[in-house]
N, C-alpha and C positions, 0 to 999 in steps of 0.2 A: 436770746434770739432776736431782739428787738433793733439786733443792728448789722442782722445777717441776709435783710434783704425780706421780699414779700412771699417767695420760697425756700425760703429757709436757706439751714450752712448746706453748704455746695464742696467747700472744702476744709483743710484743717486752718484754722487758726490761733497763731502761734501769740501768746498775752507775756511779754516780759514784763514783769515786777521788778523794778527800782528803787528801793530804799533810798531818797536822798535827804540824808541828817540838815537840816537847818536850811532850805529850801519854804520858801511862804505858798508858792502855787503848784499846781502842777500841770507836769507838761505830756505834749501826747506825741507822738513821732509813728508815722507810716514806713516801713523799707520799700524804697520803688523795685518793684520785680525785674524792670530792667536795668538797671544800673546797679542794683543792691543797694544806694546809698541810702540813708536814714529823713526822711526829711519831717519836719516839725509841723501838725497844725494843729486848729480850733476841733474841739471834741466833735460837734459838728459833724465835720468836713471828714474828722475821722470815721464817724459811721456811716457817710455818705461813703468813703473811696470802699469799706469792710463792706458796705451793701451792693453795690456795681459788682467788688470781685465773687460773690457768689454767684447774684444773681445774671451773670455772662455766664456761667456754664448750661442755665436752662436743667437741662432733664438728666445731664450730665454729671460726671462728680471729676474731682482733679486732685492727686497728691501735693502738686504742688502749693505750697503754704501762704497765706496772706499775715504777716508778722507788723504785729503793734505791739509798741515800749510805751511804756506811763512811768515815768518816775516823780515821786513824791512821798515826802515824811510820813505818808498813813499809808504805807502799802511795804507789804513784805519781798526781802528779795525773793524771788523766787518765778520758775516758768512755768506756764499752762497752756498744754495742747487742748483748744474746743473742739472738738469732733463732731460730726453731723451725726444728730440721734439716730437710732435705730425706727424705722417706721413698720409697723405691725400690722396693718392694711392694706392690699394694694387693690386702687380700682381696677386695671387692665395691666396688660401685659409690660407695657411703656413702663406703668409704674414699679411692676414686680421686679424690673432690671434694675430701674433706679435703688430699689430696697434692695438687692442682690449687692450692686459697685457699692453702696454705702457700707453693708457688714463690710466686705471684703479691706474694704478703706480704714475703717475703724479698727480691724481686728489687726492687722498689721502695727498699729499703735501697741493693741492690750497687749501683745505675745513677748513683745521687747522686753525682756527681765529688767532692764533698768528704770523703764518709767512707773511712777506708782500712782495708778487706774484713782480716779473721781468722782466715785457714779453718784451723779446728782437723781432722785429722784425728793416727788413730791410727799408731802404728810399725809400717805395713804394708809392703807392695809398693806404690810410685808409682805403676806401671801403674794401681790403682785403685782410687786418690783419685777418687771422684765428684765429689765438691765444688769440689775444685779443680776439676776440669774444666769446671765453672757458673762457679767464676769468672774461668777463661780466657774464656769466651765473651763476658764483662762488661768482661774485661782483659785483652784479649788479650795487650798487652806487661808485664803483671805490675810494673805503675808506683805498684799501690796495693793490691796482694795481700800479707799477710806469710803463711807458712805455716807454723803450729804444730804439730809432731809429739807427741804426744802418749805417756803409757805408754811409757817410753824404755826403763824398767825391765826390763819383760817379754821386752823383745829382744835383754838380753846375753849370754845363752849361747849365739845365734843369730850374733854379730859375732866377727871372727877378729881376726887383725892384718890379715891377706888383704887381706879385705871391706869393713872398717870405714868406707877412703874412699871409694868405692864405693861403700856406703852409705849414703852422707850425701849424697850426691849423686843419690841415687836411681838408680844403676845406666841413669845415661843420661837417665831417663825426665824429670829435671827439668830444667827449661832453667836457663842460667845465670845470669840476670839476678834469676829468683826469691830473692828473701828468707825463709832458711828456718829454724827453731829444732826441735831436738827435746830435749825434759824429760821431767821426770819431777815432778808434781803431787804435795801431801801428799794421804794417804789411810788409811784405817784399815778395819779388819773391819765388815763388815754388823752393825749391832745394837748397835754402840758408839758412845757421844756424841762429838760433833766436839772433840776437845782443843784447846778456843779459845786456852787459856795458852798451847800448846806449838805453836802451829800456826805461826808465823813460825820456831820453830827447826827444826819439821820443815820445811817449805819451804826452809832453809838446807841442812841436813841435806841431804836429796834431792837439790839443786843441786850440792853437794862428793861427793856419788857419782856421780855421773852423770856428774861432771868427772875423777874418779879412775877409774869404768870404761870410759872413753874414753883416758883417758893412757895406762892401759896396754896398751891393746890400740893404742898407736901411733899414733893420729888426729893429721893433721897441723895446727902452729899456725893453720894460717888455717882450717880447722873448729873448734878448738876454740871460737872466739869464738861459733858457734853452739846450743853444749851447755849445757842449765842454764836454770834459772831466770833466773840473776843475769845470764844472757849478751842473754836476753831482757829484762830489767828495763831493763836499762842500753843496748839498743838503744834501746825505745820513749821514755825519757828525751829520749832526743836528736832521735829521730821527731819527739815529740810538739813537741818545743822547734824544730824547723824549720818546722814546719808552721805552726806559730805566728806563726814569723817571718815564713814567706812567707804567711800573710793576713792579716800590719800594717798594709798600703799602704793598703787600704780601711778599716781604723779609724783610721788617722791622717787618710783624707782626710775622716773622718766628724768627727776633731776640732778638724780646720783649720776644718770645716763650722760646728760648734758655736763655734768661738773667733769667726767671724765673725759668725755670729748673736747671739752677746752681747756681744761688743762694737758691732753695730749699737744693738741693745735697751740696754745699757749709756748712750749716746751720747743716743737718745733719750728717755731716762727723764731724764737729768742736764740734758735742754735741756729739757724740761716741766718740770721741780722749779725750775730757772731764771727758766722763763717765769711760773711761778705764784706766783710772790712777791707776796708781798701788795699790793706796792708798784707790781705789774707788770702783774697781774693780769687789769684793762680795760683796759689797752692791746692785752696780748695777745691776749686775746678778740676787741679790734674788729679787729686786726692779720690775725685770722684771716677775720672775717668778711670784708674789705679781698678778699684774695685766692681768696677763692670765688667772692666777686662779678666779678672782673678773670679767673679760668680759666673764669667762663661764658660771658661774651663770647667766647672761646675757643673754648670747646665749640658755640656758636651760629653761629661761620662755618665750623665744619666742622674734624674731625680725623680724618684717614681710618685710622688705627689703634687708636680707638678702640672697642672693643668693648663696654662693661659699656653694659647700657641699650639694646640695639639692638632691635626687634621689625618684625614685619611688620603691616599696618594690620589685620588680622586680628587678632592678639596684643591690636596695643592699644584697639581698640574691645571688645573683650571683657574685658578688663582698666579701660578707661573703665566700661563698663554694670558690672561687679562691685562697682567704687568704689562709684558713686552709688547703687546696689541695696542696699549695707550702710548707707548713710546716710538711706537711707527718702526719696533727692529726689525733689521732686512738682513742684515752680516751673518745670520746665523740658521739652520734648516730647525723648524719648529715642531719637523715629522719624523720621524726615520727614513720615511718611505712615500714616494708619491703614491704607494698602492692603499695607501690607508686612505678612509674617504674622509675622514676625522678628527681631532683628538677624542671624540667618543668612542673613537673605533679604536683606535690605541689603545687608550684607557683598558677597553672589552679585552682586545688582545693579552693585557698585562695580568689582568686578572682572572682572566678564566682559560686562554690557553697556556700562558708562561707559570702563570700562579705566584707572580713574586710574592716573595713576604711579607705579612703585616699591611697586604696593602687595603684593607678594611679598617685597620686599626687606627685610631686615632693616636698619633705619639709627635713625639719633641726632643729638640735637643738630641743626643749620639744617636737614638736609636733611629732618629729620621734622619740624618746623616749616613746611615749608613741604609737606608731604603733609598734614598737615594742613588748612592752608588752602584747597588744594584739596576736600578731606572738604567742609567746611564751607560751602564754597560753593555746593555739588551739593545739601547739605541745607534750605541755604538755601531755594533755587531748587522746593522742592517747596511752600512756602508758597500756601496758596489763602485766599481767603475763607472764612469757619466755615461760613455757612449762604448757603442759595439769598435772594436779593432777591427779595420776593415784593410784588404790587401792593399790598397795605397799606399796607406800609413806605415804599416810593417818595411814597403818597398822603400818609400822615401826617408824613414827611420835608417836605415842600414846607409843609403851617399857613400860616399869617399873619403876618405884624409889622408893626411902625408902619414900614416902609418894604416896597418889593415883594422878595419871594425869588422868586429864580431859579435855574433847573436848575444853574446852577453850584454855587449855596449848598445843593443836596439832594443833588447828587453828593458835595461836599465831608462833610456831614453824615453817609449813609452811608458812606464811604470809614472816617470817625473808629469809628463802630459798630461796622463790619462786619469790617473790615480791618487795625486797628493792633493788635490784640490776637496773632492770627496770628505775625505778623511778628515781635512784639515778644517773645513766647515762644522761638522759633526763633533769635533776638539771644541770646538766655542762653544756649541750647544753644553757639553759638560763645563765648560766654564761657569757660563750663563747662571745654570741649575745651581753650581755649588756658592755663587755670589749672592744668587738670591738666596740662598739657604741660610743663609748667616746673614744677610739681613733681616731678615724674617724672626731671628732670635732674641731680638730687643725686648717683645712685651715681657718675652720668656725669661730671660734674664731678672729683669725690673721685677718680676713677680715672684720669683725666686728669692731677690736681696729682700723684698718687702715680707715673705713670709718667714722669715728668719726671726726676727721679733717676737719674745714669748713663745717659742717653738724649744721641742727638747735638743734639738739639734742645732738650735742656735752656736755652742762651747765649741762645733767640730770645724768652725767658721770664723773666720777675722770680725772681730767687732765694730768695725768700722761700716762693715758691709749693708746692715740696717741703718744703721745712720748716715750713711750716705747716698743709700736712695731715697731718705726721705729730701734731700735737697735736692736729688735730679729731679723726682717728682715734684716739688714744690717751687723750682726757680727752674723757669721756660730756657735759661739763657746758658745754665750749664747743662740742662737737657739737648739743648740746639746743639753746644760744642761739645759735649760727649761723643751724641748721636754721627754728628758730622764727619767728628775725627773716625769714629766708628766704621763708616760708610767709605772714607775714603780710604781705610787700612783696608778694603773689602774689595776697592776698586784697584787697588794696586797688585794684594794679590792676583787678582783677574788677568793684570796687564801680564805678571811674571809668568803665571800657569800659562796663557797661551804663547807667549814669548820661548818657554824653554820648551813646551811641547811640539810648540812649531822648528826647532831649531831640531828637537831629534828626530821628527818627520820628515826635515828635510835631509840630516843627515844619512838616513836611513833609505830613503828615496836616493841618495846618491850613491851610496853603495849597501844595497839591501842583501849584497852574500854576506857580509862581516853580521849583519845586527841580526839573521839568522840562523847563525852559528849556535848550536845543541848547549844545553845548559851540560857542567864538565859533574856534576853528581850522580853518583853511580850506586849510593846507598851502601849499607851495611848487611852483612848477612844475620837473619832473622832467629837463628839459632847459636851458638854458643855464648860462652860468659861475655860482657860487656866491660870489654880490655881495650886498653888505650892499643892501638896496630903499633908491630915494631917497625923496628929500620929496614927491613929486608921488605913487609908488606907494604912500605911507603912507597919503595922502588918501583915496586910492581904493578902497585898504581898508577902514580904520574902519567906513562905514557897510554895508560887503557883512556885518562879523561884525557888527554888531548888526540887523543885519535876519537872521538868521540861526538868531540865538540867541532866536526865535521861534516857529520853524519846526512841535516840536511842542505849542506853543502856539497856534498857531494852527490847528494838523489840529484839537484839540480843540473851540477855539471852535467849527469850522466844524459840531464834529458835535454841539455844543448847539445853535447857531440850526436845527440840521435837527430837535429837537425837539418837536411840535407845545404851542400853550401851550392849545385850545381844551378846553370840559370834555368835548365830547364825543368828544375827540380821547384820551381819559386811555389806553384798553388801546396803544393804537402810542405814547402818550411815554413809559408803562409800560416795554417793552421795550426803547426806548430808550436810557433810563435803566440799566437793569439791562446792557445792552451797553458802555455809556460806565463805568460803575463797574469793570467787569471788565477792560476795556482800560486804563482811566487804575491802575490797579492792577497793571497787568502791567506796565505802564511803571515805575511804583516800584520796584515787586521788582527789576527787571531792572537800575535803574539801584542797586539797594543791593548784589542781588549781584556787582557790576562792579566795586565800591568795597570789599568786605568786606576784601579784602586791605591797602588801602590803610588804613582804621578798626584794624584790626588792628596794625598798624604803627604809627600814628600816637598812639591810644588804650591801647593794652598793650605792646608788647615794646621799642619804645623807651622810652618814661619807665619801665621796668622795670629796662632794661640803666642809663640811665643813674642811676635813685637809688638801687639797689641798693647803689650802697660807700657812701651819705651815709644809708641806714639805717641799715648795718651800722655805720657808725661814730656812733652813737648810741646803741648797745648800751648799756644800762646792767644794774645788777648788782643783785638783792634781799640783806636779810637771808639768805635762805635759801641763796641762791647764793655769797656767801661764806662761810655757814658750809660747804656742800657742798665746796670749793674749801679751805677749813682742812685737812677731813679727808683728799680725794684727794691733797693734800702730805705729810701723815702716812704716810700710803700709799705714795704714791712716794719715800718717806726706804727705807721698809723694805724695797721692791724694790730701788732701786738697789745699796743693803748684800749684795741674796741673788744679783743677778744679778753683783756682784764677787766673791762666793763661788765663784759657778759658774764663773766666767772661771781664778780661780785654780787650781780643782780641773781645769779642763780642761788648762790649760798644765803643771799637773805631770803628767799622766796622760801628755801629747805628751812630756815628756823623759823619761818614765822609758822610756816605748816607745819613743822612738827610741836611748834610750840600750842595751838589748835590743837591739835589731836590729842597729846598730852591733857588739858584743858579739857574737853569732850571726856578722854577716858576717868576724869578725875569724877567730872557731874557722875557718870552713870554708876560709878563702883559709890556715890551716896547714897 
């Protein structure tokens, strides 16, 4: 305590012991608390900074540690936490807090099963040790308590030959399992500097009196191993060296851990440095692309332990509108409906009056592909006409030409106005949804090739698959032209889906009797054997489905000749009109949204799945990209070099410690 200030320790301080072999002095070093670094002084100066940092806290106490190193040839390796004793009186209430934060501070120390407890008390009566009695309570079988007596000096004219063992044994009071030292420390008079030269001879000194006032007062051999300094030195020696041993197990399994990890890293640095041979290059690059495009397919019929990518339609519509929000898109309706006040109101709508499927679920790959589809369907289906058909338009629709127009040709005319625009907006929006769908499938992908490795189901999979994600993941440059080429087979489909769907919209819009027309299946009947039909009921057929495939073709006609053509008839074929456009339109929608799956399918994800590997393998390389590719070889030359380094420094670290513990195990079975 003589160097813990005029109020004693305030907080823990932390004493490194440094064994240093063939060393003439020694030396002291403080860590500065704010920089952490180490800095070297005069012993001095060391219990000047060790007295300041207690004495700043005042009435206070602080975990935070004040840490001194001494290394020197007379000092054991080894580290000691000094704790602020426990105080047993308190004058006022100030004080009793102070003695309250101190247990609390200490006892945080005792409870840690790794540290092994130093309860220094003096050469009193056992009976009472406080201290130790704090750390019976911590320990109670005294498995990690040693017991240092202190002042051995002051109590030899007090020992007989009687007493002596007796007294070592604490007259009963200790139990026997205790591990216990009583010394005698160097010391000097009040007001004299510390004799740093002489201080390990009086330390000796002290130890061989303490050993000769014990001998002659008859202290039997198995005490004496307890007297002295050197008795205690040369215990904690072996302490410290078991202790050691026994928590190997976890650093060895830490560097089995580390030997496996670089030789993983090892293994795949040397098969990238391999693969990017100049020579190798674009093959491996398309090689890679190959097998992203072959684990999407994958990913697209479903992997039920895939997790990376999973969201709830919730997640991903709000994740869709953030996309397109930072991209500033305009070409496309974001809503169904102006009547919605939100995408949270959507959202509400989708899930609690429509009830789509799954749309709580968090999923990936086919099965959100096809929650999707559904989405899009629903959004579809809110398509109206823009504006009301008002008798103007009907009047000025219908003109002249050098042949006569008829309601059919003013219906069709609005329909092209009023109607295709609508729809054809709403077309992009499902675009939009399934481009971004499949971009969004990369991590998903990537984390599928990656779990294939030591998986059972590795054999039902190309072997190539794990090994070539480990080179997208590990080289940026085939991941950039993977991904890229990826993105743009994703933009192309986009361009074709709304290219052909806009092309049968327009079709369709131009003569919407024909696209129409009643599907020609008329089904089977439900009861007899299940027999190929003959020739006579083939006859009989044919013209039932082509009179059929009429049907709402001809509701239409019927409800144009119910149109009047007189002029004074114009306000009732007005309405008429405006009723026939609204139904022959709801027929379209209905019969697009019935299909959107099928356009989907036909127009985007199959020719997606299938020329995806005959893009990728058309990869080509720039200037830029092999020089990129020169350098990340350079690169990978000097890894592979550091992480052999590391592998070597681990495997000597594993023998010299296991050769220790071996060693260790041999002392104790003497």
């Amino acid at each position: 305590n003589f160097i813990s200030g005029t109020l004693g320790s305030r907080r823990p301080t932390i004493l490194e012991f440094r064994n240093v072999v063939g060393s003439k002095n020694s030396r002291w070093f403080v860590r500065d608390r704010q920089t952490g670094h180490w800095n070297e002084h005069e012993v001095s100066k060391v219990m000047q900074l060790v007295g300041d940092a207690h004495e700043e806290l005042g009435e206070t106490v602080s975990p935070e540690p004040i840490c001194v190193r001494v290394q020197s040839p007379a000092c054991v390796d080894m580290q000691i936490v000094d704790l602020p004793g426990f105080r047993d009186f308190a004058l006022d209430q100030t004080k009793q807090e102070l003695c309250t934060r101190i247990e609390e501070l200490v006892m945080t120390f005792m409870r840690d099963p790794r540290n092994v407890m130093l309860c220094v008390e003096q050469c009193g009566d056992a009976a009472t040790m406080s201290t130790l009695g704090k750390c019976r309570q911590i320990d109670p079988k005294f498995q990690r308590t040693i017991l240092v007596r202190t002042k051995l000096d002051k109590y030899y004219t007090d020992l007989t030959k009687e007493n002596v063992n007796q007294w070592v044994d604490g007259f009963g009071d200790l139990p026997e399992n205790l591990v216990r030292f009583a010394l005698t420390l160097p010391w000097w008079q009040d007001g004299e500097l510390c004799p740093a030269e002489t201080f390990v001879k009086m330390r000796d000194d002290f130890n061989q009196k303490d050993q000769a006032e014990m001998r002659d007062r008859q202290l039997k051999n198995e005490y004496m191993q307890t007297i002295g300094f050197q008795s205690f030195g040369a215990y904690m020696e072996k302490k410290i060296e078991h202790m050691f041993a026994d928590a190997i197990n976890p650093v060895l399994d830490k560097l089995r851990e580390l030997k496996t990890k670089y030789t993983s890293k090892e293994q795949s640095l040397q098969t990238e440095f391999e693969e990017t041979d100049p020579h190798r290059i674009l093959s491996t690059t398309r090689e890679c692309g190959i097998s992203f495009a072959s684990a999407l397919r994958s990913v697209m019929e479903g992997i039920p332990n895939l997790k990376t990518g999973r969201m709830t339609l919730e997640k991903e519509l709000k994740e869709f509108h953030e996309y397109h929000k930072k991209l500033s898109s305009d070409h496309f309706q974001m809503l169904p409906s102006e009547d919605f006040m939100g995408l949270d109101d959507y959202i509400d709508y989708l899930q609690n009056d429509i009830q789509i499927g799954a749309s709580d679920a968090e999923v990936n790959g086919g099965a959100q592909f096809r929650r999707v589809m559904a989405e899009v369907e629903i959004f579809l289906r809110f398509s109206e006409i823009a504006v009301e058909t008002k008798k103007r338009d009907v009047i000025q629709a219908r003109g002249v030409s050098m042949s006569s127009l008829t309601w059919r040709d003013v219906v069709v005319k609005l329909l092209s106005n009023e109607a295709h625009l609508p729809l054809q907006r709403r077309v992009q929006y499902v675009g939009e949804r399934i481009k971004w769908f499949f971009q969004i499938q990369k991590d998903s992908v990537i984390d599928f090739m990656s779990s294939l490795e030591g998986n059972p189901s590795e054999k039902m999979y190309s072997s190539l698959l794990p090994k070539n994600v480990k080179l997208i993941k590990q080289n940026e440059m085939i991941k950039h032209l993977v991904f890229s080429t990826y993105d743009q087979a994703c933009q192309r489909q986009l361009n074709q889906f709304i290219e052909l769907f806009d092309n049968m919209l327009t079709s369709t819009f131009a003569n919407p009797w024909v696209f129409l027309k009643g599907a020609t299946y008329n089904g089977y009947a439900e009861d007899g054997d299940a027999a190929l039909p003959s020739l006579d009921e083939t006859k009989d057929r044919i013209p039932k489905e082509i009179q059929s495939r009429s049907s709402i073709e001809s509701k239409l006609s019927e409800w144009l000749l119910g149109i009047p053509t007189d002029s004074h008839q114009i306000d009732e074929a007005v309405d008429k009109v405006q009723m026939l456009v609204l139904k022959t339109y709801s027929f379209i929608r209905s019969q697009v949204c019935d299909q959107v799956e099928l356009f989907a399918e036909s127009f985007f994800k199959l020719p997606m799945l299938r020329r995806l590997e005959e893009d990728m393998n058309r990869i080509a390389l720039s200037e830029q990209d092999k020089a990129n590719y020169k350098a990340r070889r350079e690169r990978l030359e000097g890894d592979v070099i550091k992480v052999r380094e590391n592998l070597k420094e681990v495997a000597d670290c594993t023998e010299r410690l296991q050769a220790f513990k071996l060693k260790c195990q041999a002392q104790r079975s003497r």
